[in-house]
Structure formats: C-alpha cells, structure tokens
DRENDODREN-950354 format. One line per field, with one value per residue: residue number from 0; z, y, x of N, C-alpha, C in turn. Coordinates in pm, 1 decimal. Atoms other than C-alpha are relative to their C-alpha. Layout:
<atoms>
pos NUM;...
n_w Z;...
n_v Y;...
n_u X;...
ca_w Z;...
ca_v Y;...
ca_u X;...
c_w Z;...
c_v Y;...
c_u X;...
</atoms>
This chain:
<atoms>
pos 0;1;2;3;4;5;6;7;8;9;10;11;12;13;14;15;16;17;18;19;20;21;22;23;24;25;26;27;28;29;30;31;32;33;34;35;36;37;38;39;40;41;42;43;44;45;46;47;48;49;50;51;52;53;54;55;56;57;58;59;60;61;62;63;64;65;66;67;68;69;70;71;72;73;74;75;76;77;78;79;80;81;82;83;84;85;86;87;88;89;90;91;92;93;94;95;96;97;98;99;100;101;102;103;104;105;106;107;108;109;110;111;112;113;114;115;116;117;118;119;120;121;122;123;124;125;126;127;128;129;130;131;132;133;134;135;136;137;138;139;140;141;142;143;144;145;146;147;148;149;150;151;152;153;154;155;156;157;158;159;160;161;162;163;164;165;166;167;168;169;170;171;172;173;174;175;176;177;178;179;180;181;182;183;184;185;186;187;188;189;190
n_w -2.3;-38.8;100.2;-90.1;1.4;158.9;-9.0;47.5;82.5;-63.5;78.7;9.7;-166.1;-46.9;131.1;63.5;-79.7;-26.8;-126.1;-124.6;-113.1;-113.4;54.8;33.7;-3.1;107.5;66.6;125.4;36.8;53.8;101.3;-143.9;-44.1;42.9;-152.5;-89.3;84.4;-41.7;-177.8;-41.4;107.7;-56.7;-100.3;66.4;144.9;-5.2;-67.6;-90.0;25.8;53.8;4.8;-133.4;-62.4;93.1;-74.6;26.0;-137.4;30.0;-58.6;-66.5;80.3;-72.6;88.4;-79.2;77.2;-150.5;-97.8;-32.5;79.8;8.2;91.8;88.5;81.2;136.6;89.5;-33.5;164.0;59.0;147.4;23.9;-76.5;10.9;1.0;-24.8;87.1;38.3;96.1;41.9;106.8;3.5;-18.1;86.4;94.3;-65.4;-24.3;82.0;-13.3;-47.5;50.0;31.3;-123.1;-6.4;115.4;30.7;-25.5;132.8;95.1;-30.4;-113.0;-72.7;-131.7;1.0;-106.2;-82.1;-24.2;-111.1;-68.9;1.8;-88.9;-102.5;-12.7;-35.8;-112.2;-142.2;0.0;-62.6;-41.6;87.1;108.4;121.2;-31.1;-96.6;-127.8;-45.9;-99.0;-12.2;-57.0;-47.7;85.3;-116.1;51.6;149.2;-36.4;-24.9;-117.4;-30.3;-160.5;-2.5;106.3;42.6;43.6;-98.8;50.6;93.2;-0.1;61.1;144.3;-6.9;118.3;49.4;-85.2;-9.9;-137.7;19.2;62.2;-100.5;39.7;14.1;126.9;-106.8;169.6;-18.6;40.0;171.8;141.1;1.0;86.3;-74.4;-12.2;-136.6;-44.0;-75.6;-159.2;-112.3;-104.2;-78.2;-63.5;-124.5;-73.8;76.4;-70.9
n_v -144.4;-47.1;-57.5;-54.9;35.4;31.3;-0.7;121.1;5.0;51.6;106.9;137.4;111.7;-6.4;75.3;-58.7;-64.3;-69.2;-34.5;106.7;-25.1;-26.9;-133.7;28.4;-94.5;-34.3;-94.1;-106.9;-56.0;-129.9;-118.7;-50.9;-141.0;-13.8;96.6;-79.8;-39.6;125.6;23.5;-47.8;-17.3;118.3;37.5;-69.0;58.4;139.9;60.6;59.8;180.2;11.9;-107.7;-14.2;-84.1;-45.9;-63.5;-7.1;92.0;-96.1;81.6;-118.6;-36.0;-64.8;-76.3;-75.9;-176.1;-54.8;82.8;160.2;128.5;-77.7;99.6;-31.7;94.5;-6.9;105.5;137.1;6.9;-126.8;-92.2;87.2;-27.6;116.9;44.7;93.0;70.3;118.7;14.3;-35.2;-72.9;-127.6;-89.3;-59.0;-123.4;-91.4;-98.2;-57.3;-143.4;-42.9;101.4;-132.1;67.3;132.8;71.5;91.4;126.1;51.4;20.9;-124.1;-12.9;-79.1;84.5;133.8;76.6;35.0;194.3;0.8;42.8;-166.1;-52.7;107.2;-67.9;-145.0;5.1;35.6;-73.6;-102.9;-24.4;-106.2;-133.2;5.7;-100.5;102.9;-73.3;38.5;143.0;-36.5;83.7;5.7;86.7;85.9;125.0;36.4;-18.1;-104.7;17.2;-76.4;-25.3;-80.2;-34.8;87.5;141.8;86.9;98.5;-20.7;-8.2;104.1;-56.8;-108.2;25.6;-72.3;-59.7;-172.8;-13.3;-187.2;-91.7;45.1;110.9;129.2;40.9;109.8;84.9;-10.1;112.3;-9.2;84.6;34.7;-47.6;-50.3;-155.2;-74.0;-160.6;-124.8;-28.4;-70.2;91.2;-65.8;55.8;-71.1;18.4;113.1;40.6
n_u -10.4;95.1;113.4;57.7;150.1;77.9;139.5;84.2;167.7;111.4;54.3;-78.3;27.9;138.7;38.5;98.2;120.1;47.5;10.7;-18.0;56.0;-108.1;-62.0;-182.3;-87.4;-44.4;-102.6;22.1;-98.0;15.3;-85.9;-73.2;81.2;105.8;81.7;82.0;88.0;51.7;34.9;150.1;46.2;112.2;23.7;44.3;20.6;-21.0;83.2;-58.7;26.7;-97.9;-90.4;-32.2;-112.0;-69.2;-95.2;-128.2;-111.2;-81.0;-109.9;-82.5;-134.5;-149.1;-32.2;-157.2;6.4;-68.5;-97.9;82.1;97.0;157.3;75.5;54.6;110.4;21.4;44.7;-72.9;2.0;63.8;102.0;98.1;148.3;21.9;175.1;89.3;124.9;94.6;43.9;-93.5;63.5;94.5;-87.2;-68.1;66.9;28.4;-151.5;-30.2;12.9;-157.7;-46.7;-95.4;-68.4;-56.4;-14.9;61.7;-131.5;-10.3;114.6;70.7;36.8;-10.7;7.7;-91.1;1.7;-96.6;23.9;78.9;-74.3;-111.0;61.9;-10.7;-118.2;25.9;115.2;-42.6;-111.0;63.4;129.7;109.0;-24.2;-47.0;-139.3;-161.2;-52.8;-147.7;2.6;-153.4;-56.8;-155.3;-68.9;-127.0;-44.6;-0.1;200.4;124.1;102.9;40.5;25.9;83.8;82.7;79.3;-143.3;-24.5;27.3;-33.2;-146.6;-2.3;-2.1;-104.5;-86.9;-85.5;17.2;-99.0;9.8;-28.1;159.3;98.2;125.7;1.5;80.4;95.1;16.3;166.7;68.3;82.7;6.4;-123.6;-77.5;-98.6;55.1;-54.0;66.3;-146.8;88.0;-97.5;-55.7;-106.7;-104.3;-29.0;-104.6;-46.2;-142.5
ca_w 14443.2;14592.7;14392.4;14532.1;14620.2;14324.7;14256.7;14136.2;13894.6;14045.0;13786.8;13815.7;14214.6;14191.6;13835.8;13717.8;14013.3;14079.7;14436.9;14743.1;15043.1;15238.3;15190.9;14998.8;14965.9;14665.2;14501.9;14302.3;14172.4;14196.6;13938.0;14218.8;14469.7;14361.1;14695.5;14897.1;14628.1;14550.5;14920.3;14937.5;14597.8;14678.2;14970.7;14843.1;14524.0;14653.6;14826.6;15159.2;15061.7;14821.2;14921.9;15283.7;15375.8;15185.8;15349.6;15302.3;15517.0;15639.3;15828.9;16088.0;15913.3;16138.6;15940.3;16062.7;15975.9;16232.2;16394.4;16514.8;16436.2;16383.5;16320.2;16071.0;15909.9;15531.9;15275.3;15346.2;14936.2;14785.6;14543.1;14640.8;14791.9;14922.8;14947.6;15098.4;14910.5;14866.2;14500.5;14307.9;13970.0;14076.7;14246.1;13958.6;13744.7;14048.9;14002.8;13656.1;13774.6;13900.2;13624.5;13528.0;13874.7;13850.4;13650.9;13457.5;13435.8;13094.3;13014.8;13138.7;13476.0;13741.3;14041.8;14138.7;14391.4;14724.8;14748.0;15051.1;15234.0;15175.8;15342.2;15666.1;15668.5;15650.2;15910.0;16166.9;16077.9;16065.7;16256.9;16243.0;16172.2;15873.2;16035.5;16083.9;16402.7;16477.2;16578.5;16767.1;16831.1;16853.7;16653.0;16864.7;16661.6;16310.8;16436.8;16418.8;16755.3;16754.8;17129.3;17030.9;16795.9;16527.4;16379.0;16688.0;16570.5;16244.7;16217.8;15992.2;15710.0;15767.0;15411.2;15416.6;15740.1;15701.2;16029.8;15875.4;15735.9;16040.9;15822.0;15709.4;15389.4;15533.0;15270.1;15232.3;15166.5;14783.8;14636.3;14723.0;14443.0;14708.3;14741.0;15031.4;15203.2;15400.7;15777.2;16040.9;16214.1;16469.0;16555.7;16909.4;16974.2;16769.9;16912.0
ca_v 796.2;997.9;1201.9;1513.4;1438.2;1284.2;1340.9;1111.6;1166.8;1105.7;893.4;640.7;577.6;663.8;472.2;550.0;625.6;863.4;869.2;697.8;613.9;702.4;1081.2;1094.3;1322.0;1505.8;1768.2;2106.1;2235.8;2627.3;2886.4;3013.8;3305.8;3183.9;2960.6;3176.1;3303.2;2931.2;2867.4;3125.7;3121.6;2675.8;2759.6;3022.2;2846.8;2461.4;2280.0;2126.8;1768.0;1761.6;2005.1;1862.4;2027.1;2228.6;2315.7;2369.6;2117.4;2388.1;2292.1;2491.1;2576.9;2684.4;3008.1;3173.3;3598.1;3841.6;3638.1;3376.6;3120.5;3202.2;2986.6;2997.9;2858.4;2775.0;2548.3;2184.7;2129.5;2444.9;2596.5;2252.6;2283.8;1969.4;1846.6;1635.0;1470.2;1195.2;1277.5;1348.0;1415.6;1654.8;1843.0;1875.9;1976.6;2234.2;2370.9;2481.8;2813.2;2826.4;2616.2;2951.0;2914.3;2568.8;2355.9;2086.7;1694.4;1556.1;1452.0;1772.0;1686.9;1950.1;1650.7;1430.0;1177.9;1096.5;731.8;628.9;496.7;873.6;989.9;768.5;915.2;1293.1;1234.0;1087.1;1340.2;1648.9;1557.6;1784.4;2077.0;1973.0;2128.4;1956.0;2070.7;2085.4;1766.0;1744.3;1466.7;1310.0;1109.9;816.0;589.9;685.4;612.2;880.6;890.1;1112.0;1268.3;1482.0;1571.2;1428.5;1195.1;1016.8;685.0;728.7;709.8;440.2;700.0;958.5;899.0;1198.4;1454.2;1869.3;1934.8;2322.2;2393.0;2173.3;1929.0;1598.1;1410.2;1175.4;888.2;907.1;571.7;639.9;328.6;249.5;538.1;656.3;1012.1;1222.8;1540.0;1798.5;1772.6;2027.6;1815.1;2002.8;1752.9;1876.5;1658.0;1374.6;1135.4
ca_u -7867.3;-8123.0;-8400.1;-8577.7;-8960.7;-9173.0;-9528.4;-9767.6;-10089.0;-10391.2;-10530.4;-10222.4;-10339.4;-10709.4;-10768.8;-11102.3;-11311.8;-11512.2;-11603.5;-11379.3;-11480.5;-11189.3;-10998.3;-10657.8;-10398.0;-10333.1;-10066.1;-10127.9;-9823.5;-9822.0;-9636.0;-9350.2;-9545.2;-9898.0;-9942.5;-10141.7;-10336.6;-10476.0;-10520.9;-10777.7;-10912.2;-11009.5;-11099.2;-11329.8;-11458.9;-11453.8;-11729.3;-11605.4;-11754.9;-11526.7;-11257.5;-11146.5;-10875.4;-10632.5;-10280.4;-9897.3;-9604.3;-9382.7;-9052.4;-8826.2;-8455.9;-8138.9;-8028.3;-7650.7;-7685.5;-7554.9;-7346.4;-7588.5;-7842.5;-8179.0;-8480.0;-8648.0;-8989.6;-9004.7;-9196.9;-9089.7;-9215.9;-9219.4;-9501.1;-9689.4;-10009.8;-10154.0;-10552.9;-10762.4;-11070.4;-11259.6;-11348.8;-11049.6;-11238.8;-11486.5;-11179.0;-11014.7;-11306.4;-11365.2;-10969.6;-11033.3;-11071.4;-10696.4;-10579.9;-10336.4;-10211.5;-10102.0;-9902.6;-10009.3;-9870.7;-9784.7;-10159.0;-10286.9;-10376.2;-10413.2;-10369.5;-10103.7;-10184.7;-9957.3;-9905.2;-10089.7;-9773.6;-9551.0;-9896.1;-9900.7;-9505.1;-9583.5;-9849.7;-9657.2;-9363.8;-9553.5;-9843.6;-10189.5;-9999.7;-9837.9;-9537.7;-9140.1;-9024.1;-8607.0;-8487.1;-8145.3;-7919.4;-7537.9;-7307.8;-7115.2;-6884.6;-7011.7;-7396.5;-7681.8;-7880.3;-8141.2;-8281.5;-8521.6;-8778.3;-8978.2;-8665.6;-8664.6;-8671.3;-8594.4;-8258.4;-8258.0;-8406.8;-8165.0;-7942.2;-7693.4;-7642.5;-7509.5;-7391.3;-7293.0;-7642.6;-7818.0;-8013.2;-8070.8;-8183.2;-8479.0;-8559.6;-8921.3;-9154.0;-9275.9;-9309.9;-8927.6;-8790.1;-8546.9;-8706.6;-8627.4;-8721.3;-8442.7;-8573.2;-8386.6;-8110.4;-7897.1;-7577.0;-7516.7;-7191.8;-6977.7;-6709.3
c_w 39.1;-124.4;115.3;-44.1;-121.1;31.9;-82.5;-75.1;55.8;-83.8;20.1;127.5;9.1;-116.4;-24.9;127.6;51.2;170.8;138.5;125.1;132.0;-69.8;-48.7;2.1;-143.1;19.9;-93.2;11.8;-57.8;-97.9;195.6;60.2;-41.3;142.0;50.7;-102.1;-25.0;86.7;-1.0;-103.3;-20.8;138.5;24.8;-72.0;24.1;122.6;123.1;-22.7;-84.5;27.5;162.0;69.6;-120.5;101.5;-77.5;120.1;2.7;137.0;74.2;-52.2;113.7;-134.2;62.3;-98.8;165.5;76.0;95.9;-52.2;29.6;-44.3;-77.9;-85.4;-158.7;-40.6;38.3;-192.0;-60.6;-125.6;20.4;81.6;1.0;66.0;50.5;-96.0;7.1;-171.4;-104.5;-171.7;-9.2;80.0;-94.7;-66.9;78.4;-14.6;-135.2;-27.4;-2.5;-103.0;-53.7;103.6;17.0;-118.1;-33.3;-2.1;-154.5;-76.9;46.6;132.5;39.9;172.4;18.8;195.9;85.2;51.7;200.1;123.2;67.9;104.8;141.6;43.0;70.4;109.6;87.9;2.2;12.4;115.3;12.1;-65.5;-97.5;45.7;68.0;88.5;-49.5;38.8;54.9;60.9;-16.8;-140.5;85.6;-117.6;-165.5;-10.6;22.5;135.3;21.1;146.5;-25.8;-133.9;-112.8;-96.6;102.3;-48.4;-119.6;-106.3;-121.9;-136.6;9.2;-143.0;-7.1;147.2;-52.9;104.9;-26.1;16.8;106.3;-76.1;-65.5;-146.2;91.7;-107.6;33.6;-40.8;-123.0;-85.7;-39.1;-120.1;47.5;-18.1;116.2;20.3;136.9;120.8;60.6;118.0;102.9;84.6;121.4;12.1;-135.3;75.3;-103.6
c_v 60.1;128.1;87.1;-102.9;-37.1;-1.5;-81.3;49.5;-73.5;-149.3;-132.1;-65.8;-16.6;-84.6;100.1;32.1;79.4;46.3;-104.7;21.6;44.4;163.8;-78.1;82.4;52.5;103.0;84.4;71.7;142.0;75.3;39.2;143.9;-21.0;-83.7;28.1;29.1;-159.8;-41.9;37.4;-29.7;-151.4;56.2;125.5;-74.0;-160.9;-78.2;-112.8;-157.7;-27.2;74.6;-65.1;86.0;70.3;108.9;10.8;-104.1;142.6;-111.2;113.1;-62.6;78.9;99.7;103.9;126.3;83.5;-25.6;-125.7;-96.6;107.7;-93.1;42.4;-56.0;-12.0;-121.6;-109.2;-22.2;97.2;8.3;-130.3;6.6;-149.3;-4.3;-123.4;-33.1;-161.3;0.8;117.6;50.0;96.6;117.0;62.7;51.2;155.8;87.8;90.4;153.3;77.4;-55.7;124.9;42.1;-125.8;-69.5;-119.2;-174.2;8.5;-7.7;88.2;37.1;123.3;-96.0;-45.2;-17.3;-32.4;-146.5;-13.0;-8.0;150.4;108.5;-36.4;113.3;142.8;-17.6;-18.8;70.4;127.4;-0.8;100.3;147.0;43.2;68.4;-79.8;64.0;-44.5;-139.4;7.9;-185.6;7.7;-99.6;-123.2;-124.6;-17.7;-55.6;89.0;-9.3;129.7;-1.9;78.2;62.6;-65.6;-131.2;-58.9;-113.4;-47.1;25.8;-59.1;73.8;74.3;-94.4;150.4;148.3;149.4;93.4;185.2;73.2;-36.8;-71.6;-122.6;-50.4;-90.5;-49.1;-3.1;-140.2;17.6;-107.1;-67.1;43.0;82.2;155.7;30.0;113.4;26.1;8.7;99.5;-122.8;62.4;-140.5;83.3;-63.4;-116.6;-38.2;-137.2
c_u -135.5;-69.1;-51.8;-160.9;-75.6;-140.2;-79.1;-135.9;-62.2;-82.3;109.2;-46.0;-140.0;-77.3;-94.6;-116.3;-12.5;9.2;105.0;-35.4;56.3;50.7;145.0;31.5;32.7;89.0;-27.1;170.6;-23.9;103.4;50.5;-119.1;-156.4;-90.1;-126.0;-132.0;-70.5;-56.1;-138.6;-105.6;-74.4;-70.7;-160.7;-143.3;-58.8;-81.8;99.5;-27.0;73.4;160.2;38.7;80.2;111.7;155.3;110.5;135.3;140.1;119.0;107.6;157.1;48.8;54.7;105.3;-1.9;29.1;54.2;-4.9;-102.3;-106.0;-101.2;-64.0;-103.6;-41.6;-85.0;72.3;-10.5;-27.0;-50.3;-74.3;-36.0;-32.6;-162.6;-35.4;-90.5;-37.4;-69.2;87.8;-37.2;-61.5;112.5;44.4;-87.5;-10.4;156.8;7.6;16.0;185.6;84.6;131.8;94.4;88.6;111.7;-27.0;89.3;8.8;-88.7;-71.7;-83.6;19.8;48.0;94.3;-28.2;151.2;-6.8;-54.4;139.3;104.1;-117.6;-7.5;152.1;-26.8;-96.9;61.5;106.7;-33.9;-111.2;-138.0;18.2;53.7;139.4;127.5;48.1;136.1;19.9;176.1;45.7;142.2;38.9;104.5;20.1;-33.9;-187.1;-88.1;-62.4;-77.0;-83.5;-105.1;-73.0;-97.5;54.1;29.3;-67.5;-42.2;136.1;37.0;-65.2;82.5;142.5;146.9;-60.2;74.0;9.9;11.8;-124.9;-105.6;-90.3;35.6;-102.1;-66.0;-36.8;-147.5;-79.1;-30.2;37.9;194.6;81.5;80.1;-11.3;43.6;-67.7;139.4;-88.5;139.9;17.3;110.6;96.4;79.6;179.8;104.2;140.3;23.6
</atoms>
C-alpha cells in the first residue's frame, strides 16, 4: 500500500556529526501559510556557509473550471521547505529564531534529513528548478508509455494513474517504504 512522502530526522542520517564534507538535503516543516515567511526570514538570518540554498519543489497541475483545463503551479510537498547544508547542527541552532514557524519531530528536532537516494530522485525529476513539469503519454495494451516530459523513463515507478484529474502516483526511492509523490500525467490516448 502506498504512504504519502515520509520525512526523516536529521540525526537518524547525519548521526553525530558536526560538519560534512559534502551538502545534504534537509526538511523544515512549516505551520500551513508560513512558507514564504521562513524563506525570507533564513535567508535573512542564515549564513550562506551554512545555509546553501533554501527552496520549495513546485509541480504543474491540470485544473478543469470554465469549461476548460487550465494549468496550474502548486507545492509538489506542501508547507515543506527544503535546505541545503553541509552543517546540519549549526542550521538548526541557526532556525531557532523560526522555531514558532515550524514544527517540531518527536525529540524536538527542527530538521529532518532526505535520504540521499530520494535526493538523487528529486534532482533528476525536478532538475535545478526544483520544478515537475507536465508529462504526457499513452496507454497500449494495459502498458504506460510515457512521450514526454520528466517521467520519461520512469514508467516502471508510476504505481496508480488518474486519467480525470491528469496525474500519477510516482513511487519515490526512500529507503524502499513505498512513498510516492502525485506528478502531472496527461493520458493523451488508450487502446
């Protein structure tokens, strides 16, 4: 059975160290409507040697009002903000500002790490602009074939299609706990 998206505590992937030598990916979980506010407020507040990057994965949605389609750009994970770093402790001491903004994990984190592999994924699915484009393809025989977009050649995650709504469950890599994420799939034809 599929599970929406799962997030990970930093401490379970980063253990106990301090500094790495490579960037990772982390997860702040905002209070709904607090996104933006955050955004500016690290970006503000948060030393770039620690602070690499700080974005949102947004995703284009097919939306039927007035009598036709319409695209439409929303949150791919909504109210989660996602980070770069290389020093996932001194981030978090640096978030305490927003910590009223955020919500916390179980042991009071402010972080949750993105398994390296679910990152690799989103990368080659959004690419630098963190953004899922449309993707369109066919159906022949009870087989997916996608033609276009960033599910081309990916077929093989595609778990569950909604030809009404135009999208697609996509099984995501995390550690093989059958997670997913809703990509825009427009089924042009089926025989």
């Amino acid at each position: 059975q599929l599970k929406p998206f799962r997030l990970f505590h930093f401490r379970r992937v980063c253990n106990s160290a301090k500094m790495r030598s490579d960037s990772m990916w982390c997860i702040l979980k905002c209070h709904p409507g607090k996104t933006e506010e955050v955004i500016k407020s690290c970006r503000r507040q948060i030393s770039h040697q620690i602070l690499r990057d700080i974005f949102v994965f947004t995703s284009d949605r097919m939306k039927r009002y007035e009598g036709s389609w319409h695209m439409e750009k929303r949150q791919l994970f909504p109210d989660c903000i996602f980070v770069e770093t290389t020093d996932p402790a001194a981030l978090s001491e640096q978030l305490e500002p927003c910590r009223k903004f955020l919500q916390t994990s179980e042991e009071g984190g402010l972080l949750w790490a993105v398994p390296a592999d679910a990152e690799e994924f989103l990368k080659k699915l959004c690419g630098n602009e963190h953004h899922l484009c449309m993707s369109q393809g066919y159906i022949r025989d009870g087989i997916t074939h996608v033609i276009h977009g960033p599910l081309v050649g990916m077929e093989r995650r595609i778990r569950k299609i909604d030809r009404h709504k135009r999208t697609a469950n996509v099984e995501m890599p995390a550690g093989g706990l059958g997670t997913f994420l809703q990509a825009g799939l427009e089924i042009t034809s089926k025989s």
